[in-house]
PATOR-844779 format. One record per residue: x, z, y of N, C-alpha, C, O, CB in turn; residue in one letter. Coordinates in steps of 0.05 Angstrom, whole numbers, padded with zeros to 5 digits, always signed. Glycine has a CB too. Layout:
// PATOR-844779
XZYXZYXZYXZYXZYA...
END
This chain:
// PATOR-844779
-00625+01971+01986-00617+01954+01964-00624+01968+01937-00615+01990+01932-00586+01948+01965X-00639+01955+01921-00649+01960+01891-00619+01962+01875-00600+01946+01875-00670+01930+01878X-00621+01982+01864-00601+01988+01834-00605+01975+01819-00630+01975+01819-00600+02010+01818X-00595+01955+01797-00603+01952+01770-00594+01973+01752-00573+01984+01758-00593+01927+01761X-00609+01981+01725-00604+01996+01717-00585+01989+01700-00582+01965+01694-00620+02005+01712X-00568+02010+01690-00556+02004+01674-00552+01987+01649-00533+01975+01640-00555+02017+01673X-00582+01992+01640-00591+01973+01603-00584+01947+01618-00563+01935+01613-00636+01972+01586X-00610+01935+01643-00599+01918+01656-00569+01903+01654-00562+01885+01639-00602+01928+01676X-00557+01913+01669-00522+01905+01676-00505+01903+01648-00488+01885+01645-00504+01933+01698X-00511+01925+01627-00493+01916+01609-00505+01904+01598-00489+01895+01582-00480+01929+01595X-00539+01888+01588-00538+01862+01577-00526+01835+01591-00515+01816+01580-00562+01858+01572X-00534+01842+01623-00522+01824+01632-00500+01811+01636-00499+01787+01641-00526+01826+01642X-00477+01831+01634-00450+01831+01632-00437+01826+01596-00416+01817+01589-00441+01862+01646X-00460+01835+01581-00445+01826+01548-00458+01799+01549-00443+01780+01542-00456+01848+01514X-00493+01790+01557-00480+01759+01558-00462+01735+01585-00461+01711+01589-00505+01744+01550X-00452+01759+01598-00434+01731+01612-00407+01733+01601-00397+01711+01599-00431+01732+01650X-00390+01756+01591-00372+01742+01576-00375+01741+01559-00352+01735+01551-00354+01746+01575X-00390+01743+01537-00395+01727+01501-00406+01700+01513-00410+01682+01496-00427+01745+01474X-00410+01694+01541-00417+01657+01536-00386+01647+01551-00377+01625+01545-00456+01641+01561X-00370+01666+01571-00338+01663+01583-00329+01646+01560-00324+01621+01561-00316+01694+01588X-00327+01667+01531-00312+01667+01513-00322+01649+01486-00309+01647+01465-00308+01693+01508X-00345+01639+01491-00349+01616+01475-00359+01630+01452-00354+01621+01429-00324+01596+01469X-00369+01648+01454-00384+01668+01433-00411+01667+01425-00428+01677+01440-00383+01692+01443X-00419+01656+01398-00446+01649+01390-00454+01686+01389-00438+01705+01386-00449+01627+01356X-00481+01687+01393-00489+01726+01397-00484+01725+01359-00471+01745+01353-00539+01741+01413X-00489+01711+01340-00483+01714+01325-00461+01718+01308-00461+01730+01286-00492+01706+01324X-00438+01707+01320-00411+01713+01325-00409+01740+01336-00393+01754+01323-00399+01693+01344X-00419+01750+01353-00412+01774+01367-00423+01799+01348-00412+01821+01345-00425+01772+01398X-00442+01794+01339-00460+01813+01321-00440+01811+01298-00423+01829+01301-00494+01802+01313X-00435+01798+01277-00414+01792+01262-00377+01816+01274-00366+01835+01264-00413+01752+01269X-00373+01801+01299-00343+01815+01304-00347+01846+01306-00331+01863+01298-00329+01805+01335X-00377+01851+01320-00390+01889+01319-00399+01898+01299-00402+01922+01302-00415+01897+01336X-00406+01888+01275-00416+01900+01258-00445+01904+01264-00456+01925+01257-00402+01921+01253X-00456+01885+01275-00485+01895+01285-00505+01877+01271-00498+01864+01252-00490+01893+01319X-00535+01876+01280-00542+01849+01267-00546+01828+01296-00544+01833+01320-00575+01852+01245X-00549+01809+01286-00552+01781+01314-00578+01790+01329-00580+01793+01353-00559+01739+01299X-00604+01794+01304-00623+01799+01335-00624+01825+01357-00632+01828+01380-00654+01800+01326X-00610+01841+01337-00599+01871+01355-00585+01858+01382-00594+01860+01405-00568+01894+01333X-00566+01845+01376-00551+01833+01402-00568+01812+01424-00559+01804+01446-00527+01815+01389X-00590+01806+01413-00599+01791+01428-00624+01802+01446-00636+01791+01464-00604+01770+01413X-00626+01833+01432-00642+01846+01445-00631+01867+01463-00643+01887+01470-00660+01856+01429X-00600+01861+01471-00590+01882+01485-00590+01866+01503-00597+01874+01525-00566+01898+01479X-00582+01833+01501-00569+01826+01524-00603+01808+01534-00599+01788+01548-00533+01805+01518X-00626+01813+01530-00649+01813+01542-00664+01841+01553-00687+01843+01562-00664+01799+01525X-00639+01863+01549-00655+01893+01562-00674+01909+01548-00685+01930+01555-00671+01887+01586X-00675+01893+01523-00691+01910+01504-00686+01932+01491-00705+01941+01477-00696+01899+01487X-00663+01946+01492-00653+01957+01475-00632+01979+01499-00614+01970+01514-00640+01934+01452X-00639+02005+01495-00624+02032+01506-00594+02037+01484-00593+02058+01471-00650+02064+01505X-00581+02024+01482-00564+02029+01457-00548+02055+01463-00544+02066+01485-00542+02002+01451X-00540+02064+01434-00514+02087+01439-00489+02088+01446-00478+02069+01434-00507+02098+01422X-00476+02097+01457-00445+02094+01465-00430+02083+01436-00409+02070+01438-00432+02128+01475X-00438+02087+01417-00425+02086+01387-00423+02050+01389-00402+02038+01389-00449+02103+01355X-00452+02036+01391-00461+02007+01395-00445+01994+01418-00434+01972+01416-00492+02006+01402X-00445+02013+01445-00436+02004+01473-00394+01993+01463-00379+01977+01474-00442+02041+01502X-00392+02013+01437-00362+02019+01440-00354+01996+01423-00332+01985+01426-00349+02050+01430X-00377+01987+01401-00364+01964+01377-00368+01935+01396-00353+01917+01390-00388+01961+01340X-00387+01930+01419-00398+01908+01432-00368+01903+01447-00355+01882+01444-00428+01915+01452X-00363+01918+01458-00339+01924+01478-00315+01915+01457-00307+01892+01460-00337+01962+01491X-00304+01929+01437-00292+01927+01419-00283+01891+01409-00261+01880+01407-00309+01944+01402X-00309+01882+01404-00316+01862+01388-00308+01833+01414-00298+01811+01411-00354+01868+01376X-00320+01849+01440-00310+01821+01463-00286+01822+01474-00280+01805+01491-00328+01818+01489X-00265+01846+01465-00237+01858+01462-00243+01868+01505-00234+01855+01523-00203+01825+01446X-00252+01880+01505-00258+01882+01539-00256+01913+01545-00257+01921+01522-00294+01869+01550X-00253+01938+01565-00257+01959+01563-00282+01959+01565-00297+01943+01576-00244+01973+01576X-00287+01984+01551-00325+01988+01551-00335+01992+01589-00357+01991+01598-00338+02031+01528X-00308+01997+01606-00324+01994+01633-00332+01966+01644-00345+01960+01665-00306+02006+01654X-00321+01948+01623-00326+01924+01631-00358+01919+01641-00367+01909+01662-00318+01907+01609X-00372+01933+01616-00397+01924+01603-00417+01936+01622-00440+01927+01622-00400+01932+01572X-00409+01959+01639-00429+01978+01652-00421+01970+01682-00438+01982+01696-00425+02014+01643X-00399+01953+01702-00401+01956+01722-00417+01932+01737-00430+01915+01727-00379+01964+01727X-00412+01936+01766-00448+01924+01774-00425+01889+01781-00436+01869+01788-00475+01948+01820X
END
């Protein structure tokens, strides 16, 4: 069985609950302090972010940051 990687799983997991929670990514970028296309390039895998980013995303969808990383 193939791993997904990590970048993988936590875009995948920040957009299934920012869409749970009725969360425009622009909304979410806004609640993180981030910008909207930043967010839209995490949750398409574009983007290796820092724990600092991992902790406001987490923060911002009020979730523990293990939310964001498990499979």
């Amino acid at each position: 069985m193939k791993t997904e990687s990590i970048i993988v799983r936590f875009g995948n997991n920040v957009q299934r609950i920012r869409k749970e929670q009725n969360i425009s990514q622009e909304k979410l970028a806004e609640y993180a302090g981030l910008h909207r296309t930043y967010v839209g390039m995490v949750e398409r895998h574009e983007r290796n972010i820092t724990l600092v980013n991992a902790d406001k995303i987490a923060k911002a969808l009020n979730v523990p940051i293990e939310e964001l990383v498990k499979q």
